[in-house]
OpenMM code with the backbone's topology and positions (N, CA, C; nanometers):
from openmm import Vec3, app, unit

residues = "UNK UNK UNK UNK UNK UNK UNK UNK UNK UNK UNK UNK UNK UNK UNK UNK UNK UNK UNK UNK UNK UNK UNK UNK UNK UNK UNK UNK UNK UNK UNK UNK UNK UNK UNK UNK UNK UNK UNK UNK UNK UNK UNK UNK UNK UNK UNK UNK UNK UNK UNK UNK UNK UNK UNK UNK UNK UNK UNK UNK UNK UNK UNK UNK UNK UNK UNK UNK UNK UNK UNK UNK UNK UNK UNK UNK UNK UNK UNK UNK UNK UNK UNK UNK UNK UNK UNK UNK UNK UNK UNK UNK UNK UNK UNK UNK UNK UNK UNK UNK UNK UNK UNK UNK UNK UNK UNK UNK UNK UNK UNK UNK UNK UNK UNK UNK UNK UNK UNK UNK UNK UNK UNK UNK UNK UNK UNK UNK UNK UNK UNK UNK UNK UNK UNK UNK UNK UNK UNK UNK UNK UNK UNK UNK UNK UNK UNK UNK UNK UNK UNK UNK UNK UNK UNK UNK UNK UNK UNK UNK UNK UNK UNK UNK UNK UNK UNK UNK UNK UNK UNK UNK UNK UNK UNK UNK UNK UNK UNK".split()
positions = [
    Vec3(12.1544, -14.2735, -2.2598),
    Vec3(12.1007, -14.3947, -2.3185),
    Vec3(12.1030, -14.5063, -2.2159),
    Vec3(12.0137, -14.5934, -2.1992),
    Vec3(12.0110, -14.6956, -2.1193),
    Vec3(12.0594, -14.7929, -2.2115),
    Vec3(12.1135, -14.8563, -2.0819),
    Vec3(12.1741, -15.0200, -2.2041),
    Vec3(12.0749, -15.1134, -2.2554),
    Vec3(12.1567, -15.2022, -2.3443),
    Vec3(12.0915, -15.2807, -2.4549),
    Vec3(12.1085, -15.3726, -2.3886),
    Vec3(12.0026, -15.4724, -2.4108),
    Vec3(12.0362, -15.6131, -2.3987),
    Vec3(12.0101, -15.6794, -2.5285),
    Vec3(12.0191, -15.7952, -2.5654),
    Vec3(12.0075, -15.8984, -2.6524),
    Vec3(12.0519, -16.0271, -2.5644),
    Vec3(12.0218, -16.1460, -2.6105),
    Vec3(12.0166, -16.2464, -2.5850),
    Vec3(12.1838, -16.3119, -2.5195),
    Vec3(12.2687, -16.2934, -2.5582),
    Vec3(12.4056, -16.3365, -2.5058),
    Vec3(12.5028, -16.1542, -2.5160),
    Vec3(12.4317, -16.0882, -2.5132),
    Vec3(12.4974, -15.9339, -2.5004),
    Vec3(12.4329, -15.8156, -2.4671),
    Vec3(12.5714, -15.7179, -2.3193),
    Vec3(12.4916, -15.6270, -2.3215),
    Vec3(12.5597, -15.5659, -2.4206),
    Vec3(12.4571, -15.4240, -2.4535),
    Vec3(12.5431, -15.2740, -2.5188),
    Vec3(12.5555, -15.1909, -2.4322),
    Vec3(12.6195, -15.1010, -2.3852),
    Vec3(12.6137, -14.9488, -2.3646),
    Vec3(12.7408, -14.8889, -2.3415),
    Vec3(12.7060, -14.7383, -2.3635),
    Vec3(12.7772, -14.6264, -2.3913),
    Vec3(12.9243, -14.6947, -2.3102),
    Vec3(12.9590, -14.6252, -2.4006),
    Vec3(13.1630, -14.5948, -2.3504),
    Vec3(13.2233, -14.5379, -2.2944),
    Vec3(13.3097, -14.5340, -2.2255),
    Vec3(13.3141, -14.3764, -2.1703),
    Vec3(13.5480, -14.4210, -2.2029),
    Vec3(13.5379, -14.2837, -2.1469),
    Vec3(13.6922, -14.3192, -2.1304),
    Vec3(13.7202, -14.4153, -2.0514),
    Vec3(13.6644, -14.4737, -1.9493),
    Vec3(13.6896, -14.5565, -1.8372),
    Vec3(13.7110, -14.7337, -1.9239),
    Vec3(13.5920, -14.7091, -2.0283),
    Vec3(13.6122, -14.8377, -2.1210),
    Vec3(13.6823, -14.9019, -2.2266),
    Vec3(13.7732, -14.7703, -2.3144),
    Vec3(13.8260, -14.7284, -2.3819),
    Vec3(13.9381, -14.8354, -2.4181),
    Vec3(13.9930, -14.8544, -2.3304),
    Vec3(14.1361, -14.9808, -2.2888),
    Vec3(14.0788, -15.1124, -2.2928),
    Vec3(13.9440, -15.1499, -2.2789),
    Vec3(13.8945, -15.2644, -2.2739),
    Vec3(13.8485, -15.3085, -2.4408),
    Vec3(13.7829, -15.1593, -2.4975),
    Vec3(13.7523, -15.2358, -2.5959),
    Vec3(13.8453, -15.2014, -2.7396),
    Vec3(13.9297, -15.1508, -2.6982),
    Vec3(14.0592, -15.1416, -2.8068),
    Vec3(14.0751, -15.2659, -2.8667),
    Vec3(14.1073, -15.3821, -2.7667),
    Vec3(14.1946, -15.5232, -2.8168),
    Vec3(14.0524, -15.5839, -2.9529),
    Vec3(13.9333, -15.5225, -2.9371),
    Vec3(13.8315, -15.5435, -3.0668),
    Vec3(13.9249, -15.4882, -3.2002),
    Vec3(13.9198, -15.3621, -3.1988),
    Vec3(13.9937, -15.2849, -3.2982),
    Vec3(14.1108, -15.3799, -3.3255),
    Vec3(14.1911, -15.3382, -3.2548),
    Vec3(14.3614, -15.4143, -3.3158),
    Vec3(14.3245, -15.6153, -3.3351),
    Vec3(14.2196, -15.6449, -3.2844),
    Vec3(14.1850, -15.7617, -3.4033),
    Vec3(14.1650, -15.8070, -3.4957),
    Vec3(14.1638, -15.6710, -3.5692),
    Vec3(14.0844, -15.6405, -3.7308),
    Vec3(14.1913, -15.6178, -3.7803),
    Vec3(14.2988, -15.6644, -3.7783),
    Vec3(14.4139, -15.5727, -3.8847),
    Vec3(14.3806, -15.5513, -4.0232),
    Vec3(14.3170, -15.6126, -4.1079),
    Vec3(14.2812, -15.5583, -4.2572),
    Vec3(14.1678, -15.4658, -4.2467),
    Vec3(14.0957, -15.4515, -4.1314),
    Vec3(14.0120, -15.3218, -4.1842),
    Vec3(14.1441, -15.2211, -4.1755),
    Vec3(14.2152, -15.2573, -4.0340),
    Vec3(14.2555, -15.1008, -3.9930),
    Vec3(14.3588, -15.1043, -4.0943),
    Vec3(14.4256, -15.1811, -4.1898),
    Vec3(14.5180, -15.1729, -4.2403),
    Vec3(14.4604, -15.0889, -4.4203),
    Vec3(14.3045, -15.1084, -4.4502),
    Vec3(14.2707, -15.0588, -4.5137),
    Vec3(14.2030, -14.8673, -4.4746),
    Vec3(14.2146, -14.8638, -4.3230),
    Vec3(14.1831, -14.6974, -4.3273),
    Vec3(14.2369, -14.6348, -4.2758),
    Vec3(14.3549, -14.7027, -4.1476),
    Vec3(14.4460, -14.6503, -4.0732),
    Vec3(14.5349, -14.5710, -4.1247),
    Vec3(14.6102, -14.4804, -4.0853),
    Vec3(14.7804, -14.5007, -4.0897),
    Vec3(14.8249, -14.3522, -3.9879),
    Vec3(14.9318, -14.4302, -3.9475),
    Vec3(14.9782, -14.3176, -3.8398),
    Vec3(15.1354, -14.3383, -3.7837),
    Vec3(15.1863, -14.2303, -3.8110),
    Vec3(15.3182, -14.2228, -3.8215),
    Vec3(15.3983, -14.2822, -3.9149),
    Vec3(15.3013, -14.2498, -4.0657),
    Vec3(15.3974, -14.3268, -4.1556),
    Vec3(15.3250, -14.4529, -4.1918),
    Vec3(15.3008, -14.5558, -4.0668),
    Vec3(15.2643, -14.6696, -4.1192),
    Vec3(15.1187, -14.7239, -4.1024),
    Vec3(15.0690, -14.7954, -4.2221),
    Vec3(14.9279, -14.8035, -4.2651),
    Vec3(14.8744, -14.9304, -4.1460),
    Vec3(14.7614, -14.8690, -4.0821),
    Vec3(14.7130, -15.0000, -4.0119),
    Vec3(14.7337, -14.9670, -3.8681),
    Vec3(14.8540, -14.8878, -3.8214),
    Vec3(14.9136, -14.8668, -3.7001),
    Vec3(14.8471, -14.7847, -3.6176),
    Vec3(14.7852, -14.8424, -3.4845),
    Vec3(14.6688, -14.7927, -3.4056),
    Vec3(14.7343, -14.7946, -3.2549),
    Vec3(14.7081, -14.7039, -3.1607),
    Vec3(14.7573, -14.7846, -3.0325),
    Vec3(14.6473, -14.6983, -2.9096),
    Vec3(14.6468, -14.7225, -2.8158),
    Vec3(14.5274, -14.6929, -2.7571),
    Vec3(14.5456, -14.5059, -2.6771),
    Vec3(14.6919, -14.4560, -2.7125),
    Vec3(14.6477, -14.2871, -2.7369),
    Vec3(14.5986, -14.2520, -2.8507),
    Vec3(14.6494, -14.3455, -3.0131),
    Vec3(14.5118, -14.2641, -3.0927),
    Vec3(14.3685, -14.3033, -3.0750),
    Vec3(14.3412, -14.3691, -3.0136),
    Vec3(14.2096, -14.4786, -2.9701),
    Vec3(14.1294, -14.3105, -2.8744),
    Vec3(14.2603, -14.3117, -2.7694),
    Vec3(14.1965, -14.1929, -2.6657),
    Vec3(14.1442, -14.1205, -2.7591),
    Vec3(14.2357, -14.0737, -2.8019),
    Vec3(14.2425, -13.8998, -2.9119),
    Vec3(14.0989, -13.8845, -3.0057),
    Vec3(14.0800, -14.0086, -3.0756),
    Vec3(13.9507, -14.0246, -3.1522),
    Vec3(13.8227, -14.0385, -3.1186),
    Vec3(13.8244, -14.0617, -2.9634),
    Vec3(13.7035, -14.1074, -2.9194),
    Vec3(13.6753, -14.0028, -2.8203),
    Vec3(13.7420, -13.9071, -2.8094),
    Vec3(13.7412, -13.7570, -2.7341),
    Vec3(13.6752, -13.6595, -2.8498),
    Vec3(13.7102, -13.7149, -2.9747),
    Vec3(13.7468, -13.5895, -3.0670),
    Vec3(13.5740, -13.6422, -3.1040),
    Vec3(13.4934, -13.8055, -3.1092),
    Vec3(13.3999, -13.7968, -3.1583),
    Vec3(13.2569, -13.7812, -3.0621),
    Vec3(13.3096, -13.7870, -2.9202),
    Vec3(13.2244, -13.7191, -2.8135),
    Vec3(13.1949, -13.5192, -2.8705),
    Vec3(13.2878, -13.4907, -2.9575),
    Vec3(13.2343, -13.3383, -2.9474),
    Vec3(13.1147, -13.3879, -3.0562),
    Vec3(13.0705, -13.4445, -3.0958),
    Vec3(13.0098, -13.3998, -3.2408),
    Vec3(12.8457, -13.4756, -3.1548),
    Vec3(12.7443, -13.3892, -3.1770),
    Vec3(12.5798, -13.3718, -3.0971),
    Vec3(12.5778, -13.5383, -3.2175),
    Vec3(12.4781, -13.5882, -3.1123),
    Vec3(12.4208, -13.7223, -3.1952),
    Vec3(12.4961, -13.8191, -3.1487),
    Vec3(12.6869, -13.8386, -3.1533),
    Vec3(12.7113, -13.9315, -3.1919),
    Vec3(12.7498, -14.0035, -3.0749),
    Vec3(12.7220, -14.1681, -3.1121),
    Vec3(12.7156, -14.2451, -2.9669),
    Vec3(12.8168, -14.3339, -3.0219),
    Vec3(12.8791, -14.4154, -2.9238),
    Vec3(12.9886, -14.5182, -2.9106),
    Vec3(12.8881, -14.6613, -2.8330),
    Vec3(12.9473, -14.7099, -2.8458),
    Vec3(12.8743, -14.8443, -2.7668),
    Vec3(12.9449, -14.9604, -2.7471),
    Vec3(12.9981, -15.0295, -2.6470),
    Vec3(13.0655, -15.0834, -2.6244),
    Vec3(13.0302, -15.2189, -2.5843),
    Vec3(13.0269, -15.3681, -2.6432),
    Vec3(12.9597, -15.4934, -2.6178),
    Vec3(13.0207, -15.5720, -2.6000),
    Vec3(12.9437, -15.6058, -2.4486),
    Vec3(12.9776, -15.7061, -2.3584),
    Vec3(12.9196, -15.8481, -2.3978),
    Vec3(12.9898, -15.9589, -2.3869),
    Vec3(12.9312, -16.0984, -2.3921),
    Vec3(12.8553, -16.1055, -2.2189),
    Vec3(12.7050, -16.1458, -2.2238),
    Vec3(12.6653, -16.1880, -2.1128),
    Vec3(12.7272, -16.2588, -1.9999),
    Vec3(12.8000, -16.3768, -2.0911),
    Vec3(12.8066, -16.5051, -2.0090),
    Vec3(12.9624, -16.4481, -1.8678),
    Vec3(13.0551, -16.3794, -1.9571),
    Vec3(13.1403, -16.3398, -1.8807),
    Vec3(13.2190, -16.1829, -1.8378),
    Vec3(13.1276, -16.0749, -1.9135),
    Vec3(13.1197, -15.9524, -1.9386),
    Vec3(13.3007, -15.8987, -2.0249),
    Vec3(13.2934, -15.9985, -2.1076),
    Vec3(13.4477, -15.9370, -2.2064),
    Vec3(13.3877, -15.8392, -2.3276),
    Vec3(13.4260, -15.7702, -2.3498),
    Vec3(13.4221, -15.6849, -2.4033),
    Vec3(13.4597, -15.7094, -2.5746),
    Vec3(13.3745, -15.7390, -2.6684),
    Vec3(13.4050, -15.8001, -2.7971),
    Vec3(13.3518, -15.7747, -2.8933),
    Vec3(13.3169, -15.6382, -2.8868),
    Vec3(13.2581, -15.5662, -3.0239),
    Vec3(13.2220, -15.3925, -2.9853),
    Vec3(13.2151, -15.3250, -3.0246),
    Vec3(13.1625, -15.1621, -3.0666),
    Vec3(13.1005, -15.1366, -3.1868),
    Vec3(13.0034, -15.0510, -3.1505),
    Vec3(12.9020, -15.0052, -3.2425),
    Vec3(12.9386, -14.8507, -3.2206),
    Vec3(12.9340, -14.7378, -3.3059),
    Vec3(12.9556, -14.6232, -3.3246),
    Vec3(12.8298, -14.5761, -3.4522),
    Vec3(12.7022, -14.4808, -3.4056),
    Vec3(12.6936, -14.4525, -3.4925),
    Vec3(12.5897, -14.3244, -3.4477),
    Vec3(12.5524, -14.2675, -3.5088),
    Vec3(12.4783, -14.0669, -3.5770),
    Vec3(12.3217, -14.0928, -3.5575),
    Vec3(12.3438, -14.0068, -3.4436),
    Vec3(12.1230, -13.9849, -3.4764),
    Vec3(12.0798, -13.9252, -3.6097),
    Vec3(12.2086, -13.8230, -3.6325),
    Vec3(12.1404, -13.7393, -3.7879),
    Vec3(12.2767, -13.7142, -3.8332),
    Vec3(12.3266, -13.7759, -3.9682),
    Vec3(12.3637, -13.7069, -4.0176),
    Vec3(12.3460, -13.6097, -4.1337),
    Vec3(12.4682, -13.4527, -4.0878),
    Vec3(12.4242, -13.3823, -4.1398),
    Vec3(12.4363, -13.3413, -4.3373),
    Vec3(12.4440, -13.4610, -4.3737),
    Vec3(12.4849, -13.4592, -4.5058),
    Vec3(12.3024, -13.5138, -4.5391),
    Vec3(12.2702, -13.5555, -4.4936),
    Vec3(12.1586, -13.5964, -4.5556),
    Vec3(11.9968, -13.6041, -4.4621),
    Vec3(12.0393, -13.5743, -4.2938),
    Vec3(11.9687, -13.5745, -4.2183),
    Vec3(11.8699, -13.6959, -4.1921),
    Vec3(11.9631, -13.8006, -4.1931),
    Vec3(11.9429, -13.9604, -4.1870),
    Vec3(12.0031, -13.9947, -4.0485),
    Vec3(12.0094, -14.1384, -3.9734),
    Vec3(12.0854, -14.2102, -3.8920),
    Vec3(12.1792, -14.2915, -3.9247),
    Vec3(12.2852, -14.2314, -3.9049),
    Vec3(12.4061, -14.3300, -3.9503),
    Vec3(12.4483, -14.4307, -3.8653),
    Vec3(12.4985, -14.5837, -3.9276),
    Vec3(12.5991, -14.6776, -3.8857),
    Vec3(12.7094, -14.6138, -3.8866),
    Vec3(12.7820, -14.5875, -3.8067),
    Vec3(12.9271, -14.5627, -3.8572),
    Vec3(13.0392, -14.6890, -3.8664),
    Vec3(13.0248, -14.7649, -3.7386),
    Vec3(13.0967, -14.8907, -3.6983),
    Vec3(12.9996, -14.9762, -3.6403),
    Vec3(13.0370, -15.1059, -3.7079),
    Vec3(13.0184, -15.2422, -3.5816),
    Vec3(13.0655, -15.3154, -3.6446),
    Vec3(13.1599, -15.3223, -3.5090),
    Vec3(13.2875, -15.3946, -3.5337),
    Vec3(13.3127, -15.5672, -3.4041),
    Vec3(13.3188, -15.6570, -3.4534),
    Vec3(13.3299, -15.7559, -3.3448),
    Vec3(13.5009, -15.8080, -3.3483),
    Vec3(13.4863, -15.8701, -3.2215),
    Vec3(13.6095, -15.9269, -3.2079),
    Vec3(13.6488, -16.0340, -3.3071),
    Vec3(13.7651, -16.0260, -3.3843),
    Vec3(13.7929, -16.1146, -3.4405),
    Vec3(13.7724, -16.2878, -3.3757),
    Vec3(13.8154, -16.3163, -3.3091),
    Vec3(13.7785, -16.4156, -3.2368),
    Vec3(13.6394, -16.4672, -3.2269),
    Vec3(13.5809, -16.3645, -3.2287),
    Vec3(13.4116, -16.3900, -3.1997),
    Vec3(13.3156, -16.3678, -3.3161),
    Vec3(13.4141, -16.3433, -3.4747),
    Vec3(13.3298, -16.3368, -3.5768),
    Vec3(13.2799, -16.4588, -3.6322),
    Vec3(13.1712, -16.4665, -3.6772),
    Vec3(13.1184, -16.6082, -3.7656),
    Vec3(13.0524, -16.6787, -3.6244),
    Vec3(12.9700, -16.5981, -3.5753),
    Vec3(12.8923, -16.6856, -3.4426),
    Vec3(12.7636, -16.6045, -3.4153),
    Vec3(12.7438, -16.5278, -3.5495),
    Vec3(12.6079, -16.4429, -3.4810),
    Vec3(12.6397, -16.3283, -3.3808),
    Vec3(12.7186, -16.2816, -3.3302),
    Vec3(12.6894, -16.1930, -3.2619),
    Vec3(12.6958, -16.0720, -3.2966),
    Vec3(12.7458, -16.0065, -3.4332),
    Vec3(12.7169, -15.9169, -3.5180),
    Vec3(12.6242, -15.8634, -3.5576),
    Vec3(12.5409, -15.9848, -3.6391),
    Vec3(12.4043, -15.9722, -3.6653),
    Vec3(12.3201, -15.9715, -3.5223),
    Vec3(12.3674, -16.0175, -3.3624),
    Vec3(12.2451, -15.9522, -3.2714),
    Vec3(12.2662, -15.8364, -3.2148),
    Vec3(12.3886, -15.8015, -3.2053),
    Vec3(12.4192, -15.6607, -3.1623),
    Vec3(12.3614, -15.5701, -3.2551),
    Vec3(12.3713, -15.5701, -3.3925),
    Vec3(12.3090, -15.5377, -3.4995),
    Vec3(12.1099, -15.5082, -3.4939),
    Vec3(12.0758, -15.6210, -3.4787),
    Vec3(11.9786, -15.6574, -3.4109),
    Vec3(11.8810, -15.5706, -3.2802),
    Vec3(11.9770, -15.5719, -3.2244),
    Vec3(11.9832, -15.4892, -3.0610),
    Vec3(11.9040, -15.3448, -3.1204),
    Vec3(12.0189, -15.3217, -3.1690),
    Vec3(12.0210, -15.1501, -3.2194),
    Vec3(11.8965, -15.0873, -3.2947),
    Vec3(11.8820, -15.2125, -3.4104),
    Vec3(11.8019, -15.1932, -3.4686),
    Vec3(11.6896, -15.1542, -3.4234),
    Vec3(11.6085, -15.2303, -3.3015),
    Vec3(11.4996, -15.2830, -3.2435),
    Vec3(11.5330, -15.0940, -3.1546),
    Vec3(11.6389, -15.1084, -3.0929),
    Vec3(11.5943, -14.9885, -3.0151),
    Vec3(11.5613, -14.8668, -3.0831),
    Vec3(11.6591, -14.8285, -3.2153),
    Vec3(11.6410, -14.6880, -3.2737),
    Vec3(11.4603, -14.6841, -3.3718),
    Vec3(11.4552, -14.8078, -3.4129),
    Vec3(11.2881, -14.8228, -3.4480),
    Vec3(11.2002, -14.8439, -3.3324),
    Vec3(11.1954, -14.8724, -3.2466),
    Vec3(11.0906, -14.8538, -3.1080),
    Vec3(11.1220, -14.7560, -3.0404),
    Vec3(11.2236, -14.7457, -3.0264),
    Vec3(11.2273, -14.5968, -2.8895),
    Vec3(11.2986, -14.4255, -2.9834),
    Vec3(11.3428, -14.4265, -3.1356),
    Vec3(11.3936, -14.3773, -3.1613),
    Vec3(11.2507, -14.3048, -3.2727),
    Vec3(11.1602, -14.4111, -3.3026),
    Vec3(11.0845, -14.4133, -3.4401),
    Vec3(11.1849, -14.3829, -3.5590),
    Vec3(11.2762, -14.4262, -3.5834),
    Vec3(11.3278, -14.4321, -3.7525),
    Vec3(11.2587, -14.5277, -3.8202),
    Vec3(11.2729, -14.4890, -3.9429),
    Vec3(11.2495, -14.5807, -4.0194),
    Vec3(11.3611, -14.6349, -4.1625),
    Vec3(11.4547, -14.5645, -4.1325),
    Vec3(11.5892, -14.5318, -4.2517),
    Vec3(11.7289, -14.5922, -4.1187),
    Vec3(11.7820, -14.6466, -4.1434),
    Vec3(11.9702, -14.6501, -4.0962),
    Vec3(12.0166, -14.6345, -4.2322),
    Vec3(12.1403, -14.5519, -4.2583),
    Vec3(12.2283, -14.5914, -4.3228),
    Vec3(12.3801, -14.6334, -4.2939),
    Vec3(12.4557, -14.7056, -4.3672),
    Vec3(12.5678, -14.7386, -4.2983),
    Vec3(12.6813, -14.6981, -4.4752),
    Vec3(12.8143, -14.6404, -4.4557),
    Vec3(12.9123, -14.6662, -4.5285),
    Vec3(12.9757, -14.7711, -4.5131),
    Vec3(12.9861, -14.8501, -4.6049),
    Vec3(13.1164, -14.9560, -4.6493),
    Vec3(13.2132, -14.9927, -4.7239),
    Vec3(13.3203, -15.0005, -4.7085),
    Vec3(13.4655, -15.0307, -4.7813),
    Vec3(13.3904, -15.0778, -4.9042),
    Vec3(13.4298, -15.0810, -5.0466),
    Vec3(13.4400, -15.1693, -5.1236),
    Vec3(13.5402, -15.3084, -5.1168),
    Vec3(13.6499, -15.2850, -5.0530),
    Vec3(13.7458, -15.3573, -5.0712),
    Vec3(13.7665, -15.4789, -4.9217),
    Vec3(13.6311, -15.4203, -4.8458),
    Vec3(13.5813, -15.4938, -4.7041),
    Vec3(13.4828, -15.5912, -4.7594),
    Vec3(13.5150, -15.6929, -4.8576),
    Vec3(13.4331, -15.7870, -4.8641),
    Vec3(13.3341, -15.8262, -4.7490),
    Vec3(13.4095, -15.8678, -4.6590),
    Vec3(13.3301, -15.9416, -4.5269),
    Vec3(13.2217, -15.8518, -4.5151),
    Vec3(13.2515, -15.6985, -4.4787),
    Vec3(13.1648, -15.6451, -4.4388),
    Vec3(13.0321, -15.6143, -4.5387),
    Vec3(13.0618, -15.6024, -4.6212),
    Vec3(13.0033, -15.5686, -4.7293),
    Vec3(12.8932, -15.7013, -4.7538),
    Vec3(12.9313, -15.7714, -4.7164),
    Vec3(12.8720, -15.9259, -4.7097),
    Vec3(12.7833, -15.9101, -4.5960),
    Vec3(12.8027, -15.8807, -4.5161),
    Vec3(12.6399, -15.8753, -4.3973),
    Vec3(12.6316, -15.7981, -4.3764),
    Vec3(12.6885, -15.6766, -4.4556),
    Vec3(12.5509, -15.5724, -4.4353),
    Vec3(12.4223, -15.5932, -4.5285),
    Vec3(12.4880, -15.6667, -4.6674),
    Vec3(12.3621, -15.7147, -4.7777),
    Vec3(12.2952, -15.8482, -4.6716),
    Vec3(12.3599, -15.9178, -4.6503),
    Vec3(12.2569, -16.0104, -4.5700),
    Vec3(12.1700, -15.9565, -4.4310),
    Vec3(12.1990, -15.8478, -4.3845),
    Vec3(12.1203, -15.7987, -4.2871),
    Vec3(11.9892, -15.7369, -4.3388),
    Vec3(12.0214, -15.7514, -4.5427),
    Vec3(11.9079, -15.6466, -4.5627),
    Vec3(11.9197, -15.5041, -4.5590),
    Vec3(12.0574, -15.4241, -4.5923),
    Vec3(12.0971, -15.3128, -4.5996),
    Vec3(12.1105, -15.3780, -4.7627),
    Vec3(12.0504, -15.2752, -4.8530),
    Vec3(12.0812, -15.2068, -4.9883),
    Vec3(12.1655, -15.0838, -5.0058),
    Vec3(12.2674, -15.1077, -5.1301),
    Vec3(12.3123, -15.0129, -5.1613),
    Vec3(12.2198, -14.8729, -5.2391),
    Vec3(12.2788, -14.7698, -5.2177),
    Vec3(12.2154, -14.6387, -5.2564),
    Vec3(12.2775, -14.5690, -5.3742),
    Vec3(12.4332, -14.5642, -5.3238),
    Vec3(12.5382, -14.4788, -5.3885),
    Vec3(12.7029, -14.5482, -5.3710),
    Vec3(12.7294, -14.4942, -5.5057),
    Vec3(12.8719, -14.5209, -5.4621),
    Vec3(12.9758, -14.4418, -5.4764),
    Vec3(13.0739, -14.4161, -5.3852),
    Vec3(13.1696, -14.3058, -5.4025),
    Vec3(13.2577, -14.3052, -5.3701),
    Vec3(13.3906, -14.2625, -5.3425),
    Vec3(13.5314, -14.2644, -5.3265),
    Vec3(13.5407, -14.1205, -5.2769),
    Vec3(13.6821, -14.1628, -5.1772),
    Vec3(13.7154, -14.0636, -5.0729),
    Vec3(13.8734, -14.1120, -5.0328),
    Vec3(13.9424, -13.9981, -4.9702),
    Vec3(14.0396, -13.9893, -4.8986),
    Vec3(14.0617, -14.0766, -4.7773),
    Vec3(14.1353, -14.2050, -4.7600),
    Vec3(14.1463, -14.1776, -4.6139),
    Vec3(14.3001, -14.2194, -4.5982),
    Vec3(14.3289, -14.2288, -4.4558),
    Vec3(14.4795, -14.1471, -4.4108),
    Vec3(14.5574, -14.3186, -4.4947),
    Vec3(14.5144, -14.4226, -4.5513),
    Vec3(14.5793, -14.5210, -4.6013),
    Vec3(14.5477, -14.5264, -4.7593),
    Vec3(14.4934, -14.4010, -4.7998),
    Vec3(14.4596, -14.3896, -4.9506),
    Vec3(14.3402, -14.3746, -4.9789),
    Vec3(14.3598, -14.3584, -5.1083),
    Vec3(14.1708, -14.3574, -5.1633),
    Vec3(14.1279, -14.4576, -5.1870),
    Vec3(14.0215, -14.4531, -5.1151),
    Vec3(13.8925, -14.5753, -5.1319),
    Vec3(13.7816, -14.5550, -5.1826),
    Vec3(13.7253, -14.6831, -5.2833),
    Vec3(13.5138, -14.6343, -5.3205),
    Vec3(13.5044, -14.7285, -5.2022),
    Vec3(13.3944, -14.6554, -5.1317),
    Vec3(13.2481, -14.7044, -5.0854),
    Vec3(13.1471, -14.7314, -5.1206),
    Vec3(13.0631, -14.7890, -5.0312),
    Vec3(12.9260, -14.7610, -5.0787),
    Vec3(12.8038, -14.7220, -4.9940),
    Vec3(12.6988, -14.6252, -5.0039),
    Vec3(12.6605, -14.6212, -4.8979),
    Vec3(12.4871, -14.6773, -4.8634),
    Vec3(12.4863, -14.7985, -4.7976),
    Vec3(12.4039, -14.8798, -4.7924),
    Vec3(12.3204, -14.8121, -4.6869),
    Vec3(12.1951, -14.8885, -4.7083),
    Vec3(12.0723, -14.8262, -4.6508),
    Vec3(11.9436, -14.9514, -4.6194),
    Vec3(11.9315, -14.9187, -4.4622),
    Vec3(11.8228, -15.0840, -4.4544),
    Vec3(11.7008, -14.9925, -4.4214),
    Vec3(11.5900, -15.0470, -4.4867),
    Vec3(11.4319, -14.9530, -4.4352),
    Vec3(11.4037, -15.0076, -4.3000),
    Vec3(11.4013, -14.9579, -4.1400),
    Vec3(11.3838, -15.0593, -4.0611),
    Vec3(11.2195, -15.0927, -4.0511),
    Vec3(11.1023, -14.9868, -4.1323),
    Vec3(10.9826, -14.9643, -4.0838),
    Vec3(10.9419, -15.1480, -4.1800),
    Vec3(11.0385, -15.2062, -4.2564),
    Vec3(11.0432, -15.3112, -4.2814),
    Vec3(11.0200, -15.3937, -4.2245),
    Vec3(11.0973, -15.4129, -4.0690),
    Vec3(11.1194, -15.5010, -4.0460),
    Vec3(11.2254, -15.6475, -4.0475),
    Vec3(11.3125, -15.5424, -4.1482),
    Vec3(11.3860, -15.6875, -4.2219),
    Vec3(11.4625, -15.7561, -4.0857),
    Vec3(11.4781, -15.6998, -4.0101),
    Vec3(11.5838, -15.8165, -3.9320),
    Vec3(11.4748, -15.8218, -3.8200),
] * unit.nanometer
topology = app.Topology()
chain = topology.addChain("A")
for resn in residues:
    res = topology.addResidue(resn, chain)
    for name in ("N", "CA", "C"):
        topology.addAtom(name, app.Element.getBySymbol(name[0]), res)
């Protein structure tokens, strides 16, 4: 994949080499991770060997990309996008993550990284479907993914290592246009 640009950000791929840089995004979020985390017992608790371990384990799976976003102005590292050319539950493109730095939420750069993606997987990808899963209990998120113009589809509940959670799994038409 060649990198993304947008207006105050690049995107591109991750590699292990980046891994350590864009962790301090993750452990900014303590209520997501505290709503899906848990490890060794305690809910929320992340450190950058399970960071390694997960991002090794999601390089095996065909499709799936990581993305790692840089602010232009000084190249810090303050958000990841993770998401599926096809998944195989429904043979759609999944959101999996996009996630910004706490620090850097409530400034737009969500919605352009967002943005970014969009523009590339509908011009260079031809989709016309993303879907993304979201927490029920992730207000925030749940909040711009409806303002990006992602509709809900379904809703369902699942296992994860901090309990059971409903989701929901939202869906933006991009042949729309909406963003």
């Amino acid at each position: 994949m060649k990198e993304l640009d947008s207006p105050h950000l690049h995107l591109r791929e991750m590699s292990a080499d980046t891994l350590a840089e864009v962790l301090p995004v993750y452990l900014s979020n303590p209520a997501y991770r505290e709503l899906v985390e848990g490890s060794e017992g305690v809910a929320g608790r992340y450190d950058l060997e399970r960071w390694q371990r997960d991002w090794s384990i999601a390089q095996l799976m065909p499709g799936r990309h990581s993305l790692a976003c840089y602010l232009k102005a000084n190249n810090e590292a303050i958000g990841y996008i993770d998401y599926l050319d096809e998944n195989e539950s429904d043979g759609l493109p999944w959101l999996g993550m996009l996630m910004i730095h706490a620090d850097y939420q409530g400034h737009g750069l969500g919605t352009e990284a967002l943005q970014c993606l969009i523009a590339h997987c509908r011009e260079e990808r031809g989709w016309s479907r993303l879907r993304a899963s979201v927490l029920e209990l992730n207000t925030a998120a749940l909040a711009f993914f409806k303002r990006a113009g992602f509709k809900p589809v379904q809703q369902k509940s699942a296992q994860f290592s901090a309990g059971q959670q409903t989701f929901y799994i939202m869906e933006l038409a991009l042949k729309e246009g909406i963003l």
